[in-house]
C-alpha atoms as a printed R data frame, in Angstrom:
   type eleno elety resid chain resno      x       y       z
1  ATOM     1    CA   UNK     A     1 76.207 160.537 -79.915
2  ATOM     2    CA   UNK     A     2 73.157 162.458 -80.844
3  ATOM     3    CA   UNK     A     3 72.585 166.126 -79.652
4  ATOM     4    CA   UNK     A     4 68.927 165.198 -78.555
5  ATOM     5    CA   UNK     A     5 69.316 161.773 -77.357
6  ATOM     6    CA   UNK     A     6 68.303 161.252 -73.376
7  ATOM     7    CA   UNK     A     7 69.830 159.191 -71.037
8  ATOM     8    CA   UNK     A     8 68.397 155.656 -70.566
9  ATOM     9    CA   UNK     A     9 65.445 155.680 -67.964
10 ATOM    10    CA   UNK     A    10 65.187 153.168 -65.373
11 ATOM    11    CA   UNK     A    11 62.397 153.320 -62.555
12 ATOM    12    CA   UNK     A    12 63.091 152.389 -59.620
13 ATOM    13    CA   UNK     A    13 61.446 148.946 -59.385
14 ATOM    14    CA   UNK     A    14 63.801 148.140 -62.150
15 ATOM    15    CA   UNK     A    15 66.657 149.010 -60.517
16 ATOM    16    CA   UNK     A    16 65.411 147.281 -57.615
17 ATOM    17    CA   UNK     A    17 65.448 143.805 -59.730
18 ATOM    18    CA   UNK     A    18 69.216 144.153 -61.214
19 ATOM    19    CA   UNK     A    19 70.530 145.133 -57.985
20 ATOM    20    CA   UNK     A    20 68.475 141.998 -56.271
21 ATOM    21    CA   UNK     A    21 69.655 139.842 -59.119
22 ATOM    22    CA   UNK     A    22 72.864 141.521 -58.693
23 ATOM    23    CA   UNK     A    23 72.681 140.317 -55.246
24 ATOM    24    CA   UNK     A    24 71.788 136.924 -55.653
25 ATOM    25    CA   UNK     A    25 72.465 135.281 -58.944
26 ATOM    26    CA   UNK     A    26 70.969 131.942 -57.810
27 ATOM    27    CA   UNK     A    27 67.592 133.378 -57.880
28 ATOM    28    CA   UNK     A    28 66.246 133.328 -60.993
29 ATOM    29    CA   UNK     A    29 66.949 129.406 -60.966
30 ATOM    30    CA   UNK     A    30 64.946 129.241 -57.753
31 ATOM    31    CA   UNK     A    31 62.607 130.939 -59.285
32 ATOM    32    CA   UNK     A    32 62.481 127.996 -62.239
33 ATOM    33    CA   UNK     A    33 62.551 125.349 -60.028
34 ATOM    34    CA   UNK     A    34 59.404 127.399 -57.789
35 ATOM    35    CA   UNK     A    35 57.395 127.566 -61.059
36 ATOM    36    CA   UNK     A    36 58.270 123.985 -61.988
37 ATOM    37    CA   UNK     A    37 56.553 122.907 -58.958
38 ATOM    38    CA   UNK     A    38 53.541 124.474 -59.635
39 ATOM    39    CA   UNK     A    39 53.016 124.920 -63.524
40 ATOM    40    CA   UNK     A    40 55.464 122.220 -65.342
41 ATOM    41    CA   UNK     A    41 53.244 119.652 -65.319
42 ATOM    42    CA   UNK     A    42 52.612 116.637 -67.913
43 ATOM    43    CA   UNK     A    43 49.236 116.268 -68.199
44 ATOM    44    CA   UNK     A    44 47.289 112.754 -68.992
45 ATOM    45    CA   UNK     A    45 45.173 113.794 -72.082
46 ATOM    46    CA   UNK     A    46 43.281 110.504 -71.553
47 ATOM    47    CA   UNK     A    47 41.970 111.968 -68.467
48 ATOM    48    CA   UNK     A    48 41.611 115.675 -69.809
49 ATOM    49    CA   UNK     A    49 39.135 114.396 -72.562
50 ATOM    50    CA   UNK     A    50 37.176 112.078 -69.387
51 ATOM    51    CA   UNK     A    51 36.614 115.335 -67.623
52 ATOM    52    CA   UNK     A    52 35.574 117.471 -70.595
53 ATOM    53    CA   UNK     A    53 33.178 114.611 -71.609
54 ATOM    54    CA   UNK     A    54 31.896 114.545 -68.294
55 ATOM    55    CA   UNK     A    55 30.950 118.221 -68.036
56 ATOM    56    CA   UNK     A    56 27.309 119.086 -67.490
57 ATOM    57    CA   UNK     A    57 25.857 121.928 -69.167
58 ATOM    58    CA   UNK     A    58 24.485 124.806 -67.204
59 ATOM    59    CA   UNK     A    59 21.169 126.050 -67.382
60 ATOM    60    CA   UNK     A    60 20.658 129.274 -68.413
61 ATOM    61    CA   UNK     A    61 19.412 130.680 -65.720
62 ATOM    62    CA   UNK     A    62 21.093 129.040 -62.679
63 ATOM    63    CA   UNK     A    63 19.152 129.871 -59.876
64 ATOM    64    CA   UNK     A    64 16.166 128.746 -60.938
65 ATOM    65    CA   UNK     A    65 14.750 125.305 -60.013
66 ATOM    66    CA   UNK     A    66 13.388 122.241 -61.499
67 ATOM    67    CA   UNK     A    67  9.462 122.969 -60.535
């Protein structure tokens, strides 16, 4: 070992994770099954393309009106 080397720092929110992981191991898979809820989605490119077809242009100046 190295006369100058330091310990290893860990704050203390990351010793809060590994302990809670520590804790409970079968969170990080709830965790993946939470995100696949929300984010893991296929996604119907047929319908993707409708909507960015459909899109109207903004004006450049939004709050002003047609007259």
């Amino acid at each position: 070992m190295s006369f100058f080397r330091r310990p290893d720092y860990h704050s203390d929110a990351t010793e809060f994770i590994q302990k809670l992981k520590a804790s409970r191991p079968e969170l990080e898979a709830e965790q993946r099954l939470g995100r696949s809820l929300l984010w893991d989605k296929k996604l119907d490119r047929e319908i993707l393309n409708e909507v960015s077809q459909a899109r109207v242009a903004q004006k450049a100046y939004v709050y002003q009106n047609g007259s």
